[in-house]
N, C-alpha and C positions, 0 to 999 in steps of 0.2 A: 504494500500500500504506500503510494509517493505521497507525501503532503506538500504542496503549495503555500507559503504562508506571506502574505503581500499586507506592508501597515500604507494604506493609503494618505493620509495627509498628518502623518507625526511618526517621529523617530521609536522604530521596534527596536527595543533592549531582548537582551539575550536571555534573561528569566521571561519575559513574555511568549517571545517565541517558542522555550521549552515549556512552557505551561500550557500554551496550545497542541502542543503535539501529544504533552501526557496524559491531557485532557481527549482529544482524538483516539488516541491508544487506548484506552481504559472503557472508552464508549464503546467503541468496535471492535473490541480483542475479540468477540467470537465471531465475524464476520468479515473479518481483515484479508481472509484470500478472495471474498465476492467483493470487494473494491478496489478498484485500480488507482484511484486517484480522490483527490482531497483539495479543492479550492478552499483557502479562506482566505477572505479580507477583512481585513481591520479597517475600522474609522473610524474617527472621531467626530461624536455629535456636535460638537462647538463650533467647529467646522475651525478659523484664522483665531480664535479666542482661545482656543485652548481649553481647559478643565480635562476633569478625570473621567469625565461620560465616555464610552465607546461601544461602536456598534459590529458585529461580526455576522459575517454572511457568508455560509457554508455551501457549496454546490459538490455533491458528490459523482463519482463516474463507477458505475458497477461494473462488472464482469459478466457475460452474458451467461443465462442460466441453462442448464445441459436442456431442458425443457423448451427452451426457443431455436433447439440446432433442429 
């Protein structure tokens, strides 16, 4: 499973990034061979102001299932 992990409009520190990945991994551990792939965007609600609000938008890619061959 690849994860993606993009901070749109504010600087990703390195505990963020791994808190999304172990937060991804911990969700999906039993289904991690049916996903290929893991979008996620970070942003920040404030938008040029700044604050601690942030918004995350997940787009997953599955693995096709042996039922759709």
């Amino acid at each position: 499973m690849n994860i993606d992990i993009q901070a749109l409009d504010f600087n990703m520190t390195d505990s963020i990034e791994r808190y999304v990945k172990d937060r991804i991994n911990y969700l999906f551990s039993s289904r991690h061979d049916q996903i290929q792939r893991i979008d996620v965007r970070l942003s920040g609600d404030n938008g040029p102001n700044g604050g601690n609000d942030k918004h995350c938008h997940c787009l997953l890619y599955t693995s096709p299932s042996p039922r759709d061959s």
